[in-house]
C-alpha positions as CSV (number, residue, x, y, z in Angstrom):
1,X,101.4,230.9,161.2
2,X,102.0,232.7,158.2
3,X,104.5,230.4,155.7
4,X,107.3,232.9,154.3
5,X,108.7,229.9,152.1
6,X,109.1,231.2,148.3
7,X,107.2,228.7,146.0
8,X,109.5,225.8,144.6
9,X,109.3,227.3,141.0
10,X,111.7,230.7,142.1
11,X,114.2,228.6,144.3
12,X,117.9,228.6,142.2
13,X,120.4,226.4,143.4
14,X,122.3,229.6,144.7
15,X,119.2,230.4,146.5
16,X,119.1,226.8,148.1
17,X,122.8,226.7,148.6
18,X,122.7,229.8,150.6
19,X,119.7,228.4,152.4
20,X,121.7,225.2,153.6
21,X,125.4,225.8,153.6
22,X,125.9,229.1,155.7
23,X,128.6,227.6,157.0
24,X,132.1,226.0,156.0
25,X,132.0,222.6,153.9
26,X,133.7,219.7,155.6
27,X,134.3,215.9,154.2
28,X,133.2,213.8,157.2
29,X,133.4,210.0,157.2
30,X,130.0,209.0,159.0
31,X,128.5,205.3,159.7
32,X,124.5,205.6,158.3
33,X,122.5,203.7,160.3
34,X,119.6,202.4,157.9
35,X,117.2,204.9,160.0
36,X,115.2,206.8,157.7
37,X,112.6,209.8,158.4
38,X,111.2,212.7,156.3
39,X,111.6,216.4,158.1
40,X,108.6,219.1,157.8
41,X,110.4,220.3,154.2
42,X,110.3,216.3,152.9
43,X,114.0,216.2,153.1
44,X,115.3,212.8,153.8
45,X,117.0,212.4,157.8
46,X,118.7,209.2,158.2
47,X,120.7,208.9,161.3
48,X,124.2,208.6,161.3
49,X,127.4,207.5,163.7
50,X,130.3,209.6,163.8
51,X,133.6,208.6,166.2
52,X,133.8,208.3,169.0
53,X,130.4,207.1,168.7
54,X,128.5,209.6,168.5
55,X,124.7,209.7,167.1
56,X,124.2,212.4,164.7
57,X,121.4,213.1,161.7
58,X,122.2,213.6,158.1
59,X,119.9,215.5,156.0
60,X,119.2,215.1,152.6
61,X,117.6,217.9,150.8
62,X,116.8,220.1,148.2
63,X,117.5,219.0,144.8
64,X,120.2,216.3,146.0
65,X,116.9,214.0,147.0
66,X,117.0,213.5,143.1
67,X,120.4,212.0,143.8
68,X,119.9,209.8,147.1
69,X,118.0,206.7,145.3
70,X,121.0,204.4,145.1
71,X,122.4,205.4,148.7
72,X,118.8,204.0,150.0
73,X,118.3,201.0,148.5
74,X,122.0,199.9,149.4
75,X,120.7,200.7,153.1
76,X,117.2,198.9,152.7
77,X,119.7,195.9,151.1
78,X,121.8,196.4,154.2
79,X,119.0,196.3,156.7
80,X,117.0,193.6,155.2
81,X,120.6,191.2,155.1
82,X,120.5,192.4,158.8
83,X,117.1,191.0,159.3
84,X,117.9,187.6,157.8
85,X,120.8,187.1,159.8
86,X,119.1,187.7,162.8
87,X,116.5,185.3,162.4
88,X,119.7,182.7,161.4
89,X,120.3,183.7,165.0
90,X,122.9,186.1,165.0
91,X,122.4,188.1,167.9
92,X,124.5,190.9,167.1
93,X,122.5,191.9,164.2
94,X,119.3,191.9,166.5
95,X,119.8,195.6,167.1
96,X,119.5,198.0,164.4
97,X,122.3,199.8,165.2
98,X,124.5,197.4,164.8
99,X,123.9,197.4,160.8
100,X,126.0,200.8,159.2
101,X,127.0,201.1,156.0
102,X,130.4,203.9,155.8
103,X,130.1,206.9,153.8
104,X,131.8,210.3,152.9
105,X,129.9,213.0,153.1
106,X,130.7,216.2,151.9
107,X,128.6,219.1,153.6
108,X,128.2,221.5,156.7
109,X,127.4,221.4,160.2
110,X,123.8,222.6,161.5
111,X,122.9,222.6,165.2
112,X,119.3,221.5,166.5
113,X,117.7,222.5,170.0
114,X,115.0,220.4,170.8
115,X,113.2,220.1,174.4
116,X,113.8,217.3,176.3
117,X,110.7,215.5,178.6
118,X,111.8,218.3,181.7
119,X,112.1,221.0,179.3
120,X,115.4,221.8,179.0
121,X,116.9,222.8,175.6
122,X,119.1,219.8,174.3
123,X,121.4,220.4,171.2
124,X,121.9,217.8,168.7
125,X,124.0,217.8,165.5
126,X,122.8,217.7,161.9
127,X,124.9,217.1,159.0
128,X,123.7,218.7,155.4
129,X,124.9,216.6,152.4
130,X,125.8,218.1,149.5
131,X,128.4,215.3,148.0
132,X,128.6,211.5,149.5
133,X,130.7,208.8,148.3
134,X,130.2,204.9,149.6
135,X,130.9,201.7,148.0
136,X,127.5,199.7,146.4
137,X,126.6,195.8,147.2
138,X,129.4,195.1,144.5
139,X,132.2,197.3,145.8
140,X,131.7,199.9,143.5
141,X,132.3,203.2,144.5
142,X,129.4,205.0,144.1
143,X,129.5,209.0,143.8
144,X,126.3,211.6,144.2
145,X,125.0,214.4,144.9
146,X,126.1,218.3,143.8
147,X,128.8,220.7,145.2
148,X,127.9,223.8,147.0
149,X,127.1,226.9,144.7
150,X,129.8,228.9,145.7
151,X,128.7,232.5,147.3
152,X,130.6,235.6,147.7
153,X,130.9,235.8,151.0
154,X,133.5,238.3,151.8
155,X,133.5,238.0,155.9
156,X,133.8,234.2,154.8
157,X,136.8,234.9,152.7
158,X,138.3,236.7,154.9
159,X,138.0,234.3,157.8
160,X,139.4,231.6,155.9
161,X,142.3,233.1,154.3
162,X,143.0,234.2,158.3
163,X,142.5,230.2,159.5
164,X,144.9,229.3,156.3
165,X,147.5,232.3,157.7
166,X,147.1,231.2,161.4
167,X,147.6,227.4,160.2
168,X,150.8,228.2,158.3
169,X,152.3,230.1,161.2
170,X,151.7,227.3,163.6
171,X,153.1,225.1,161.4
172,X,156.3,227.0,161.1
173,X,156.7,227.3,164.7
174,X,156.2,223.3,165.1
175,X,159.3,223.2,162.7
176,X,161.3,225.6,164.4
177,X,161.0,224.0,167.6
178,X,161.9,220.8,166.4
């Protein structure tokens, strides 16, 4: 299979932005499960649990890895406190996900289709970081990663400024009817 990747050397951040964040940029408070994997691009997945429970993967990537150091070592403190208390005999830190640290992230929704063992198509849900916010082993709020280049989009615009409109006019009608 012929690799149409451009070398690492010509990739901008608006290149790479484009690449990840095709579509709107959410804040989403997520529980990280100190799960950690590397995809085929060596971005960092860890898996993630948003409400109502609800198992998800948050990806890492581009030039943010530079910028996810910190975020991993408070999960490898996290897991390996979750290790000693299970052999203390705590049983409800037996099961690893039990053990989640809170954090905002700031990024965009991805879908994932993956076969399951009969075949069928099964989608999961990826989360691309671009800013996340949790508090360190000292209760310092720690702060990382870069905003989104922003592109000129105009079909994005425009379906925005119509959300914004159709939100303002529902919200008018709530107060009339009250």
């Amino acid at each position: 299979m012929t690799n149409h990747r451009r070398p690492a050397a010509q990739i901008t951040p608006t290149i790479e932005d484009a690449g990840l964040f095709k579509r709107e940029v959410r804040d989403v408070a997520v529980a990280l499960v100190p799960v950690f994997s590397r995809n085929t691009r060596g971005d960092l997945v860890v898996k993630g649990i948003v409400p109502p429970d609800a198992e998800i993967e948050v990806v890492f990537a581009g030039r943010r890895m530079r910028d996810v150091g910190n975020l991993v070592m408070r999960m490898k403190r996290l897991r390996a406190a979750g290790v000693r208390a299970a052999m203390t005999g705590h049983q409800a830190m037996n099961s690893i996900r039990q053990l989640r640290l809170p954090v905002n992230i700031r990024g965009t929704w991805r879908f994932r289709f993956q076969p399951d063992p009969s075949g069928w198509e099964v989608k999961s849900y990826q989360l691309i970081a671009a800013q996340w916010v949790f508090a360190d082993q000292d209760g310092v709020t720690m702060r990382a990663g870069w905003p989104p280049v922003e592109q000129e989009n105009p079909a994005q615009e425009r379906a925005r400024a119509a959300r914004s409109r159709n939100a303002a006019i529902r919200a008018m009608q709530a107060a009339r009817q009250q």
